[in-house]
Structures are given as C-alpha cells and as structure tokens.
N, C-alpha and C positions, 0 to 999 in steps of 0.2 A: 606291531611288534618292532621291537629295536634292535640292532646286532649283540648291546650287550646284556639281551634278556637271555641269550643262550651262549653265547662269545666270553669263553674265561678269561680274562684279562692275562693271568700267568702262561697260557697255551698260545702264545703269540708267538711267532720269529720273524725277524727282518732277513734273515738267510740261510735259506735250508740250503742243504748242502749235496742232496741227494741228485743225482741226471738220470733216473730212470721213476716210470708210476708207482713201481712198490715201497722204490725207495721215500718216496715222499709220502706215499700214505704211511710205510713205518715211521718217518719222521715228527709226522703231525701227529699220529697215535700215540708216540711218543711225549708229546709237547703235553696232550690231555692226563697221560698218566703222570708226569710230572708236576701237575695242575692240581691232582689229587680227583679228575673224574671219574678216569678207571683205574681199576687195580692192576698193580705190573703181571696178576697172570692171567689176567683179561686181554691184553696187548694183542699178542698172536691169532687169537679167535677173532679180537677185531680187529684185525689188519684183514684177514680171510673173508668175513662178511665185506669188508670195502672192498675187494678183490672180485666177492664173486657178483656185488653188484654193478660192479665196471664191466664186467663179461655180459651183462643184458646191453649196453650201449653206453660207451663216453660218459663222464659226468664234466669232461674239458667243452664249457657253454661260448668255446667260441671267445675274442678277441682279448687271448690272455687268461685267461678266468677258467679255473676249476673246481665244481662243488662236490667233490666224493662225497657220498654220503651213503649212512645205510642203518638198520635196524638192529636190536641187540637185547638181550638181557641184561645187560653189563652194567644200563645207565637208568635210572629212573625216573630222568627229564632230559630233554633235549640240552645235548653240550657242544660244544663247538671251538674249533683253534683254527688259527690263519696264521700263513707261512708266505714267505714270496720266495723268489730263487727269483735268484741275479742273470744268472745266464739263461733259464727259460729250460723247460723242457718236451720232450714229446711225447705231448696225452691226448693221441687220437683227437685232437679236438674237432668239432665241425667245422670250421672254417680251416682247420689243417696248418692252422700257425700252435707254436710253442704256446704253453701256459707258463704266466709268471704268479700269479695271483691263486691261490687255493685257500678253501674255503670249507674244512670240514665238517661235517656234520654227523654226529648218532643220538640216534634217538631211541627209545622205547618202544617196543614189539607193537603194543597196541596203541602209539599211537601216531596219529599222521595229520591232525589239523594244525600243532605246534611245527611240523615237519615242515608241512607245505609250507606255511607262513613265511618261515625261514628262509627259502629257497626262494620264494617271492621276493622277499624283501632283499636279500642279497644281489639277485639279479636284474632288481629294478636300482638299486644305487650302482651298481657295478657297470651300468649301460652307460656313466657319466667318463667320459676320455678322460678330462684333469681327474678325477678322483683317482680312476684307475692310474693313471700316470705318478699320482702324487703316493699314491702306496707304493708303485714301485719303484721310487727312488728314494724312498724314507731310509733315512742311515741308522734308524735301531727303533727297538722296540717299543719305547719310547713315543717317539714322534708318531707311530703308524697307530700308537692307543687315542693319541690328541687327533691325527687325521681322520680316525673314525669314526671319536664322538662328536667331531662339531659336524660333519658329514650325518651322521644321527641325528643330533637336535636340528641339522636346518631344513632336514626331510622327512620332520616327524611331521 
C-alpha cells in the first residue's frame, strides 16, 4: 500500500494552525471535507468518533508523529489528510514530546485490513528522521505532495 492509495492530494496542509488535539483533528476533518471525502454535516460526528478514539490511548506514536484515526459511516474507503503545525503541539504522545506531523485517517465500519495497512505503512516511513524532518520544514503544500511521492516510490 502507498500513502497516496488513501491520502487525497487536496486534504493536505503545510500549516495547521490549531495548538490544541481537537483543534487539529477539526482542522484535518476539515481538510477531508474540503477534499470532498466527507460531507460538511458529517464533520462533527467525525471529529467525535476521532475524539472518542483518542480517549482509548494517544494516536501521538511518538517522535513528532500522530495517526488519529478512526471508524465511520461517513466514508466508503479508506481516506486520509496530513497537516504539520510549525510550532508542534501536545498530544499525549508516548515519548511525551510535541507532535508536528499528523496523519489522519477514517475508514469504513467494517473494515480494518485497508486500516491496518495504513497505519503500517505510515509508520514504517515515518520512522526515517530526514523524511520526517524534510515534512516538517516543507514551505507548502506543494513541496510536502513531491516529498511524499518520491518517499513512496523509493519505498515501494
């Protein structure tokens, strides 16, 4: 699986703007229904499923990196937007540093082999420092689409 088998090119930002978790997950739910994945009165419902999935344990995996994610009616494939914030914020992460990098995901009620994959595949590229680094310094949305497919093709 590839980032941009589920990653809609238009759900991207180089800088969300939000310094709190809800605030960021309204901002990425945001990105998706501007994308045209979900409908704007889908929004709320899922911004709450991200919410009440972050209440079972952190989706912040640790060195910068958060994969909120969660289940829904809303979508009938696996969709996805990524946002960075410049100044980092605090999401409970495991290692207890700021996440700059987010990584959302929803997916379909019944399913979870497209889910898992996802979540694999994000966090095996995201284990790379320059990658990671080179997303968080990308000056637009732009640049962070070109860093992620040559990052795709040369870790397919």
């Amino acid at each position: 699986m590839k980032i941009f088998d589920f990653l809609n090119e238009k759900a991207v930002s180089a800088d969300l703007k939000s310094e709190t978790k809800k605030g960021i997950m309204q901002e990425l739910t945001d990105l998706l229904v501007k994308a045209g994945e979900l409908k704007p009165k889908m929004r709320d419902a899922s911004v709450k499923i991200l919410l009440n999935r972050e209440a079972l344990g952190s989706t912040g995996i640790g060195q910068g990196v958060a994969i909120p994610h969660g289940k829904c009616e809303h979508v009938k494939e696996l969709v996805g937007a990524f946002g960075v914030s410049k100044k980092g914020i605090n999401f409970d992460s495991l290692d207890g540093e700021p996440a700059y990098l987010f990584f959302l995901l929803m997916a379909p009620i019944e399913s979870s082999g497209p889910h898992l994959k996802a979540l694999a595949r994000i966090s095996k590229l995201l284990k790379d420092k320059y990658f990671r680094d080179s997303l968080k310094n990308a000056e637009n949305e732009k640049t962070l689409l070109k860093i992620m497919k040559e990052e795709d093709q040369r870790r397919s």
